[in-house]
N, C-alpha and C positions, 0 to 999 in steps of 0.2 A: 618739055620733059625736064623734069629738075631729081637728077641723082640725088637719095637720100645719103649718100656717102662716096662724096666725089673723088675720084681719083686724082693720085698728085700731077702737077703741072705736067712733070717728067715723065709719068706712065700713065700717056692717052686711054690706053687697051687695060688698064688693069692684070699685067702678066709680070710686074715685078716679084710679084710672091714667089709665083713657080718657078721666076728664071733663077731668082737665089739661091733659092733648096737645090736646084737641077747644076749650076755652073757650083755650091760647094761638094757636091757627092764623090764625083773622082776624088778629086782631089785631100777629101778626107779618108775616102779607103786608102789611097796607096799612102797619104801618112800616117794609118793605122797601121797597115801593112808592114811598113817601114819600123813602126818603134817600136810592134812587137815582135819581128820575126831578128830586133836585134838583141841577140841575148849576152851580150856583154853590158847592156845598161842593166843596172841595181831597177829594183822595183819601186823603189817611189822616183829614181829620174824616168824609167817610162811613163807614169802618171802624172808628173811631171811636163813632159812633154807633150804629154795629148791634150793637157790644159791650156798648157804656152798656144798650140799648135790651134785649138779654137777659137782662144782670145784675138791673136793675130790674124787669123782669116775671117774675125769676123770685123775685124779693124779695116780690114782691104775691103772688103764687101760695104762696110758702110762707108769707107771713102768715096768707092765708085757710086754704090747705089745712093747713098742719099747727098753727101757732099757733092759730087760731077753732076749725077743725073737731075738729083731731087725729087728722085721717083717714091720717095718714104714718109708718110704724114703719120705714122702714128706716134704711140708715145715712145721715145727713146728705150726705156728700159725696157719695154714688153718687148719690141724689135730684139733690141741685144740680147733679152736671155732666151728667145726661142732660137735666134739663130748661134748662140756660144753653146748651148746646151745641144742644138742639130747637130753642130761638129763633132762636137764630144761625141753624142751617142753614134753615129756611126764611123769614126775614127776608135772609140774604146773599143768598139765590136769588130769591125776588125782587126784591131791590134790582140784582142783577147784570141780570135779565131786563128789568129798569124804567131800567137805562141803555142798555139796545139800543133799546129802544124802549116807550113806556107800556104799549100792547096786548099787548104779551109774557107782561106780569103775570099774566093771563088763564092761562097755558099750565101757570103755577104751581100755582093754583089750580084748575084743571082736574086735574093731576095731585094733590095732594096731596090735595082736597074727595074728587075721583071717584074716585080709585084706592087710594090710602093712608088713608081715614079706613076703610071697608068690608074694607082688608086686616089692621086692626086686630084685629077679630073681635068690635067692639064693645064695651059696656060689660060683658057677660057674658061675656067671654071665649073665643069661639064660630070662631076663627081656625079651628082644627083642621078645624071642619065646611065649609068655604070650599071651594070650587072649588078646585083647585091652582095657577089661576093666580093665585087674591089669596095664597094661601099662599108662595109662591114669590117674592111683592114684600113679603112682611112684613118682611124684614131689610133691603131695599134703600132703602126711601122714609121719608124723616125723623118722618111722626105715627106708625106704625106700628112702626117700631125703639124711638123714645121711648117708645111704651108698653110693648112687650116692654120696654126696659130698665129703668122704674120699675118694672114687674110683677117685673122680676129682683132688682130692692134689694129690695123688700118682700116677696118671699115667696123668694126662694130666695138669701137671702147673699149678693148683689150678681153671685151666676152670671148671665153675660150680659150684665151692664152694658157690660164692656170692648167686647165686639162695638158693642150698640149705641151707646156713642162714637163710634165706628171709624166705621161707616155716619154718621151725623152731621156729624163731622167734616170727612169729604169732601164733603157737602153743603154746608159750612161754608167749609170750602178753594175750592170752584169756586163759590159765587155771590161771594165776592169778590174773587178772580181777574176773572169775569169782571166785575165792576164797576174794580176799577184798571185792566184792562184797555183797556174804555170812557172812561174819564176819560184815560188816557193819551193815545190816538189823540185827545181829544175839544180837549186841550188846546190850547191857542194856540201860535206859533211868536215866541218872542220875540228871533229870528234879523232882524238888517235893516238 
């Protein structure tokens, strides 16, 4: 048996896609959480920050996964903008939801833990076998696009990446919409 698209040296099993998206998810809500539910930052340092904050985790992420492990053959820059663009859209969206209000965070999280980690199709890749309706939100919900789109660098020529940007980006676009949004309304009137 000769794989049309062998997995790297580092990832026997093929599960470095989902363990990416799965080990940056926490970790992006509560620092969305964080930089929007703090409202002493001005509005372009919390946008600001959610940038920094995906650049950097995704710097960690390819230190481990592909410098340590070597578990990443595809092309560098497909890699990097599905997964700096994964950070953003679920750290903008929570951070937009954690300037409506803290408990909103919650809804995030609910969506992306409950819905989009399972419409993934997990670490084996098992999407296909899914009810239609986890299949139907795989392209729509930010962990679940992310992993189709690393799975799209690394095994199929970056086919698919573009979409999952696209999905992303929008997630990207409205959680910080709605955080300037917030901050805008939230500001003071220095009319007087």
């Amino acid at each position: 048996v000769r794989a049309l698209a062998p997995f790297a040296s580092g990832d026997s099993a093929g599960v470095v896609p989902f363990l990416v998206v799965l080990s940056l998810l926490v970790p992006s809500l509560i620092a969305g959480a964080l930089i929007g539910s703090a409202s002493a930052l001005r509005r372009s340092v919390g946008v600001a920050a959610l940038v920094g904050f995906s650049i950097l985790a995704y710097l960690l992420d390819w230190l481990i996964a592909d410098r340590w492990l070597g578990a990443i053959t595809g092309s560098s820059s497909g890699y990097a903008g599905v997964v700096v663009l994964y950070v953003l859209a679920v750290s903008a969206t929570a951070a937009g939801l954690a300037a409506w209000g803290r408990p909103l965070v919650a809804i995030a999280g609910a969506l992306f833990l409950g819905l989009a980690v399972p419409a993934t199709g997990g670490p084996a890749a098992l999407g296909y076998f899914l009810p239609a309706f986890f299949q139907h939100l795989q392209l729509l919900l930010p962990p679940s696009a992310a992993v189709y789109g690393i799975r799209a660098d690394e095994w199929f020529d970056g086919v698919g990446v573009p979409t999952a940007c696209l999905t992303l980006g929008a997630w990207s676009v409205a959680g910080t919409v709605a955080l300037l949004a917030k901050r805008r309304t939230a500001r003071p009137s220095t009319k007087g």
